[in-house]
C-alpha positions as CSV (number, residue, x, y, z in Angstrom):
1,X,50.2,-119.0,16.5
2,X,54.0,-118.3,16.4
3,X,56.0,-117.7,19.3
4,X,55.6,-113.9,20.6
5,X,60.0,-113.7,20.7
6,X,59.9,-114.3,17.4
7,X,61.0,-111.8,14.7
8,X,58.6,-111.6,12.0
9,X,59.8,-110.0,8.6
10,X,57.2,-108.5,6.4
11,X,57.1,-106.5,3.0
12,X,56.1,-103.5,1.9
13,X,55.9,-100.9,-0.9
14,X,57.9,-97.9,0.3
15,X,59.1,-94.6,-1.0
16,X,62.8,-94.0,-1.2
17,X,62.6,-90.4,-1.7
18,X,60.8,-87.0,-2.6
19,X,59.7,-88.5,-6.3
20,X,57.4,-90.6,-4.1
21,X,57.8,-93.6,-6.1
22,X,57.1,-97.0,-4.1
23,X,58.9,-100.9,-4.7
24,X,59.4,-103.2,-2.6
25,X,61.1,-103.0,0.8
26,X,61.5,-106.0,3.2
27,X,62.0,-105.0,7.1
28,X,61.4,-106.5,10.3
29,X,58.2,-106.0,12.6
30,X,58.5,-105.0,16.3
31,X,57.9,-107.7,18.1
32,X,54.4,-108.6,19.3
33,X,53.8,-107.2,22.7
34,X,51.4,-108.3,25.4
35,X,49.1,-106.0,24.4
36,X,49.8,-106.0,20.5
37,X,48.2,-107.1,18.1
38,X,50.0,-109.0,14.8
39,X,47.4,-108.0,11.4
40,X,48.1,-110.1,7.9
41,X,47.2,-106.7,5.9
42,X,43.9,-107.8,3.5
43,X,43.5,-104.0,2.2
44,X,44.1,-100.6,2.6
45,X,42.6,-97.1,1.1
46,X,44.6,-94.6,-0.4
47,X,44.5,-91.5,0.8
48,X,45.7,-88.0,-0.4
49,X,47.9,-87.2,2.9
50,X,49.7,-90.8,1.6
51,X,50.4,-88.7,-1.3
52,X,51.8,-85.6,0.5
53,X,53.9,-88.1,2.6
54,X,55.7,-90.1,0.2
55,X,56.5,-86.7,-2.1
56,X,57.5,-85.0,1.4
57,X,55.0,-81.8,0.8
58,X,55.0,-81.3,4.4
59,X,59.0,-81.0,4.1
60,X,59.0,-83.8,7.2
61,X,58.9,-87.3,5.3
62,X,61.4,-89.7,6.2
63,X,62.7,-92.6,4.3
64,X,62.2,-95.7,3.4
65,X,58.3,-94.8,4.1
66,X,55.9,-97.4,3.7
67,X,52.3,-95.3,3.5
68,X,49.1,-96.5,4.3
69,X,46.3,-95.8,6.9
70,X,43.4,-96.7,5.9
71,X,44.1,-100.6,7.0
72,X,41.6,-103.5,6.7
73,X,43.4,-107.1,7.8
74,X,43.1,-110.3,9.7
75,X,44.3,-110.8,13.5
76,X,46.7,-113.8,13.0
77,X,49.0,-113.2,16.8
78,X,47.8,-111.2,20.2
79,X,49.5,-110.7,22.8
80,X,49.2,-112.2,26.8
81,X,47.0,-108.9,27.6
82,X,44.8,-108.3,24.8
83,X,41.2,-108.5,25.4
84,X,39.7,-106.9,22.5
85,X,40.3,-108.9,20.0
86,X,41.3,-112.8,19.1
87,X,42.8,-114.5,16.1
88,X,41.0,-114.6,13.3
89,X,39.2,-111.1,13.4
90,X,38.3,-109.1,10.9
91,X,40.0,-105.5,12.0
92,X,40.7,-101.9,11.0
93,X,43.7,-99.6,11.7
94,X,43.6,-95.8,11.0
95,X,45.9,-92.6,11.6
96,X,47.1,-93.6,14.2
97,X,49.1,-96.6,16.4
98,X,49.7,-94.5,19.7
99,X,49.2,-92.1,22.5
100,X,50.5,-90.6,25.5
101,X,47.7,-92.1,27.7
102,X,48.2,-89.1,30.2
103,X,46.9,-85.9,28.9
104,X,43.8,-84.1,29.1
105,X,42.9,-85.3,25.4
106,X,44.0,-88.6,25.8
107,X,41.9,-89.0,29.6
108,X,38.9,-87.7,27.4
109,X,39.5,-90.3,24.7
110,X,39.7,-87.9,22.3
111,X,43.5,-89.0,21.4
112,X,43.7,-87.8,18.2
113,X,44.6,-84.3,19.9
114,X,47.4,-86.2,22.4
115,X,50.5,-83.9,21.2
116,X,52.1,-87.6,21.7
117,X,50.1,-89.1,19.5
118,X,52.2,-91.9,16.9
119,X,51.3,-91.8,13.3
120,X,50.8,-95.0,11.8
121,X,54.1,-94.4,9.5
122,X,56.5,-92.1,8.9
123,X,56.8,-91.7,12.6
124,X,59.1,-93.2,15.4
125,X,57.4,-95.4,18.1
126,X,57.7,-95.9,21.9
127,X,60.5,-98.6,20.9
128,X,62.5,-95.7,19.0
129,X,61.9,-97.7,15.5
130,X,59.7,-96.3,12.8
131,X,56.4,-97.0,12.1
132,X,55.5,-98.3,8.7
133,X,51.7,-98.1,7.3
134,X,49.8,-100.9,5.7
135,X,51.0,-100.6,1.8
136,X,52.7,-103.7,3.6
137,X,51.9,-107.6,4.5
138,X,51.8,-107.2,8.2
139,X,51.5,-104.7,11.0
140,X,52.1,-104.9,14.6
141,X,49.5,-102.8,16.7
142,X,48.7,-102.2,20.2
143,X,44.4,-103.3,20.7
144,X,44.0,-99.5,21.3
145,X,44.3,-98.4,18.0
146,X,42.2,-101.3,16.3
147,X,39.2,-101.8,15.8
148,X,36.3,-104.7,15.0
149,X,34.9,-104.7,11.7
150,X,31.2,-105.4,12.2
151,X,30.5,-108.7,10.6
152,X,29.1,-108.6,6.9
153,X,31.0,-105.5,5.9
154,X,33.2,-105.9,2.9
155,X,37.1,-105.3,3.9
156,X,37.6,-102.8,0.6
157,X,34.3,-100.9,1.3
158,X,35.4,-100.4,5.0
159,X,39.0,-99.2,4.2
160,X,37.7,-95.6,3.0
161,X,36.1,-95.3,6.1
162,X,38.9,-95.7,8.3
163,X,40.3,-91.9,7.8
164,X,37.6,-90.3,5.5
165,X,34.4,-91.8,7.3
166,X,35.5,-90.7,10.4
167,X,36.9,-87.3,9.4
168,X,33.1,-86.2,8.9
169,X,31.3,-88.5,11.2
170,X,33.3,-86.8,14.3
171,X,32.4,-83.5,13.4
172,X,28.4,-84.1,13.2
173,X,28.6,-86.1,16.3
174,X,30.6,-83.8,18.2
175,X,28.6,-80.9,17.5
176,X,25.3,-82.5,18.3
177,X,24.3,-82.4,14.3
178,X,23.3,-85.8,13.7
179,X,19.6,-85.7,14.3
180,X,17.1,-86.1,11.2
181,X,16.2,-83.2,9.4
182,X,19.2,-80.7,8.9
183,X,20.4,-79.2,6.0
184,X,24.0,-79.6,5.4
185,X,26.1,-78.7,2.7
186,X,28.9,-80.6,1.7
187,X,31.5,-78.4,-0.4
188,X,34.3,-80.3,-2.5
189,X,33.3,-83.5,-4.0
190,X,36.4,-85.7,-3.7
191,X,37.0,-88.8,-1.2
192,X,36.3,-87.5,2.0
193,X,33.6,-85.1,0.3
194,X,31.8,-88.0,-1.4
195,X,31.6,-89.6,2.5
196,X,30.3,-86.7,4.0
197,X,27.2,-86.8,1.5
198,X,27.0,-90.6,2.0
199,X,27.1,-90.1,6.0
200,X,24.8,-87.1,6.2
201,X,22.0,-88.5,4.0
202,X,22.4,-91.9,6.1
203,X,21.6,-89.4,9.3
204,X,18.4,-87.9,7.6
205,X,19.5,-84.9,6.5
206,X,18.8,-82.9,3.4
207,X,22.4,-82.7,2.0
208,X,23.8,-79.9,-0.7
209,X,26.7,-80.6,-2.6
210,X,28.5,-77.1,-3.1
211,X,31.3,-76.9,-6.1
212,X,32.4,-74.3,-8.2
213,X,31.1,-76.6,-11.5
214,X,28.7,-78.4,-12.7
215,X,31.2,-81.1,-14.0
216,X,29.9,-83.5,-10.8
217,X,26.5,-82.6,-10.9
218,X,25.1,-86.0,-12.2
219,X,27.3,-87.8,-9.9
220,X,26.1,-85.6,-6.7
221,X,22.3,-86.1,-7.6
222,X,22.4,-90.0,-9.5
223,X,24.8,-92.1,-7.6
224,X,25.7,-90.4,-4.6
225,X,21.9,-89.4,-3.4
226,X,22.4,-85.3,-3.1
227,X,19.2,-83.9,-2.4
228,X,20.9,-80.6,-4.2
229,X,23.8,-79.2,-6.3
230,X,24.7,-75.3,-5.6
231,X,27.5,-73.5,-7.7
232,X,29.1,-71.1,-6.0
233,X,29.5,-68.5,-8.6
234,X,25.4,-68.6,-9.5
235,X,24.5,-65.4,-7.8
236,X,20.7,-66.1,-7.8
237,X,20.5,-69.2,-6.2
238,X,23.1,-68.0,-3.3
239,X,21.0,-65.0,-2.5
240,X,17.9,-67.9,-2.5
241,X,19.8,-69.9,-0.2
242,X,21.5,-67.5,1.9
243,X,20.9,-68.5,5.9
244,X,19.2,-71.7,5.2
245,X,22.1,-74.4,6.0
246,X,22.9,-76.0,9.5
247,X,26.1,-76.8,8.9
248,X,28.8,-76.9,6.0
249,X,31.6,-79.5,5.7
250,X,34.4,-78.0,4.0
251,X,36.8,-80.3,2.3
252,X,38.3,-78.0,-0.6
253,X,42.3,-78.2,0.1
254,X,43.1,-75.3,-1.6
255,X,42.7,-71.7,-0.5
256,X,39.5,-70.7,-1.4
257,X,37.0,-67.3,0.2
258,X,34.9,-68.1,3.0
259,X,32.5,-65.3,2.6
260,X,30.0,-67.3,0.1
261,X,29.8,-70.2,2.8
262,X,29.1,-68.3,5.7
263,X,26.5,-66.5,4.1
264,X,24.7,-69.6,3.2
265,X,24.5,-70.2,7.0
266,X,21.2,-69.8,9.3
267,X,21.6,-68.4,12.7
268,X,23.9,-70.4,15.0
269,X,25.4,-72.4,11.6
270,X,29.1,-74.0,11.3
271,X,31.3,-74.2,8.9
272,X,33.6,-77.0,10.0
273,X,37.3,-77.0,8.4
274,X,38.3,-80.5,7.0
275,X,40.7,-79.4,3.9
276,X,44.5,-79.0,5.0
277,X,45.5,-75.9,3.5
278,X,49.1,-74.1,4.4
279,X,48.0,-70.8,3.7
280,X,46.0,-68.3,6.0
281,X,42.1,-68.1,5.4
282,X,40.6,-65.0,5.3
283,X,36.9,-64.1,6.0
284,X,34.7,-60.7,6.3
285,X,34.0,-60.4,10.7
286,X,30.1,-58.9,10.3
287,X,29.2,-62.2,8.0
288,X,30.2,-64.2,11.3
289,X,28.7,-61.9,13.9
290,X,25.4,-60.7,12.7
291,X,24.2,-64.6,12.8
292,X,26.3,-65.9,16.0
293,X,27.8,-68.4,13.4
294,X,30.7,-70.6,14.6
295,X,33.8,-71.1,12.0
296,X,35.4,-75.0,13.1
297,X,37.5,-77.5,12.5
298,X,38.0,-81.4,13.8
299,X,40.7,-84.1,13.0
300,X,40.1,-87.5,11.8
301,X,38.1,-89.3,14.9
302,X,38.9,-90.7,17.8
303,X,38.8,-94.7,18.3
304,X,35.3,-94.5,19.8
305,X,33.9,-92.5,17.0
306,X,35.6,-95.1,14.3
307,X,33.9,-97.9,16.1
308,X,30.5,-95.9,16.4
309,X,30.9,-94.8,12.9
310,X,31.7,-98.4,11.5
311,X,28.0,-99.5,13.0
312,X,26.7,-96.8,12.0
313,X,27.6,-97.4,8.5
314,X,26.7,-101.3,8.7
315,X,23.0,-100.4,10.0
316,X,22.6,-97.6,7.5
317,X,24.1,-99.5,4.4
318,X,26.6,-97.1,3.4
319,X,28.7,-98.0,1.2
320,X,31.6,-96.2,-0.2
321,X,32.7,-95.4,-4.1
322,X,35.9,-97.5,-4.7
323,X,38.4,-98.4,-7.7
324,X,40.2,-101.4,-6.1
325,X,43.9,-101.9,-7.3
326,X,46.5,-103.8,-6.7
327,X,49.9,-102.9,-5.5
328,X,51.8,-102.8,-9.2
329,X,49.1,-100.6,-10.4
330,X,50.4,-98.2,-6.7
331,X,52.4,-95.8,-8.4
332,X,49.6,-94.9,-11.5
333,X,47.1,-94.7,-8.8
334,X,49.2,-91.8,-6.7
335,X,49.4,-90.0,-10.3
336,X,46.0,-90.0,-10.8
337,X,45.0,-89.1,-6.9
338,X,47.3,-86.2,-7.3
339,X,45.2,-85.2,-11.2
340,X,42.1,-85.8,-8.7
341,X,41.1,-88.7,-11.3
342,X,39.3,-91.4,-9.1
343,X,35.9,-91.9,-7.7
344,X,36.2,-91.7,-5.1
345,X,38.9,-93.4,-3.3
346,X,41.5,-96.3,-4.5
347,X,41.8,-99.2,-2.5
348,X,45.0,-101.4,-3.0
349,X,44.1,-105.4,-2.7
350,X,47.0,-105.9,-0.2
351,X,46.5,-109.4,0.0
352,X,46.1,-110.2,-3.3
353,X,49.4,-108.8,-4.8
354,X,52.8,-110.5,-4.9
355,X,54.7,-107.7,-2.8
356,X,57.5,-108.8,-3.0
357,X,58.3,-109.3,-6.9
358,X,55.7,-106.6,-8.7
């Protein structure tokens, strides 16, 4: 264990600038506080917000950017305080690296809603130095945002989990929709689509994928377990299954009518927002009145959910769809999230790639 006033250097694959294209970048940790923890990077999942991060879509990117947060590594330093965890554990880093600790959110342990809260890059942290994400060898994280990876579960199947298991696991758990027997439809079949069927059918429920093709039919039914397959535009079977669903996990990022959802809603039904759209949503009042039906949203998780979620998913045997790359295959793989051409979700082998010279 090296000494905790040490300065530890670490690489990373970073974007420069708006093109979003990532090569190696070399910069120095934070120093391991007492109650930090110091993670050799094994994994991490690529994500679609990584995407909109590096090519500054959200016109607030800044650079160098190392992206990254779906992080799977080994504890090799903690500091004096840390209780949580101990060197040589298997552990998981999301979103997120910090919080105020004072608000009403953050008392709740609901932190993902702390207006405070500290991305886990492209971000500044508590020290005023930027936080880099885990396209990288190491990271320096306080035992908050980390969490145990239940023994047995494979570092590249858990990455995925880390931002897109969670992002549908809070939701059903929040809203008390997690017993057996539901029916839930799941519309938009991409990576955090593909978890909520994988999550829902794992809680007993009678799942529905919802798409406006058939293109992903087989894959829905075949490999992912669907019970269903509804598209939108087939009149007939949307009057047949009009007020019949519990709930309806939206993950289309586009802008898109609501009306054909709601309708598909029983009495007392939610459709929960999970696709990040910057354009206003637009829906007809009576379709939402006349059956007391709720319209919703929820962000990622909070660190109790990812833990919960993470046994969850061990008991249940979910596992997710992955291409695993490795870091000089990064910038293809960004091309072909943004063409929507992987099922379901790339993982880059961290650990396995020379960083510094690919």
């Amino acid at each position: 264990m090296g000494s905790l006033k040490e300065e530890t250097k670490t690489t990373g694959w970073a974007a420069r600038d708006p093109s979003g294209v990532l090569s190696p970048y070399t910069y120095t940790l934070r120093n391991t506080g007492a109650e930090d923890v110091l993670i050799k990077v094994v994994c991490c999942g690529v994500c679609h917000t990584d995407l909109h991060q590096i090519k500054n879509d959200l016109g607030m990117s800044n650079y160098p950017m190392v992206p990254g947060h779906e992080v799977v590594g080994e504890v090799v330093e903690v500091g004096p305080e840390v209780t949580n965890f101990k060197v040589g554990d298997c552990v998981g880093v999301g979103c997120l690296v910090g919080c105020c600790n004072n608000c009403r959110p953050c008392n709740a342990e609901v932190e993902q809603y702390c207006n405070k809260k500290i991305w886990s890059y492209n971000d500044v942290y508590t020290d005023g130095k930027p936080t880099q994400g885990g396209f990288a060898g190491s990271m320096v994280v306080h035992q908050k945002f980390v969490v145990k990876i239940p023994e047995g579960m494979s570092p590249e199947q858990v990455a995925p989990l880390l931002c897109a298991g969670v992002t549908v696991y809070s939701p059903l758990n929040h809203f008390g929709l997690k017993g057996s027997g539901l029916k839930g439809g799941i519309l938009g079949l991409g990576g955090v689509g593909h978890m909520g069927v994988l999550i829902a059918k794992a809680m007993g429920h009678h799942v529905t994928v919802i798409s406006s093709s058939d293109k992903k039919k087989e894959e829905a039914l075949d490999v992912l377990g669907a019970d269903d397959y509804l598209i939108s535009s087939d009149v007939a079977r949307m009057q047949e299954l009009a007020d019949s669903f519990d709930y309806i996990i939206d993950t289309v990022p586009v802008h898109h009518p609501l009306e054909p959802s709601l309708s598909l809603l029983k009495l007392d039904g939610k459709l929960i927002i999970m696709g990040v759209i910057n354009v206003p949503l637009q829906f007809v009042s009576p379709l939402l009145m006349l059956g007391r039906k709720t319209i919703t949203g929820t962000f990622i998780g909070s660190m109790k959910e990812t833990q919960e979620m993470l046994e969850f998913c061990k008991e249940k045997g979910v596992r997710s769809t992955i291409e695993v790359v490795k870091m000089d295959y990064v910038n293809t793989a960004m091309e072909r999230l943004a063409k929507n051409d992987v099922r379901y979700r790339f993982v880059v082998d961290v650990a396995g790639s020379n960083l510094e010279n690919e």
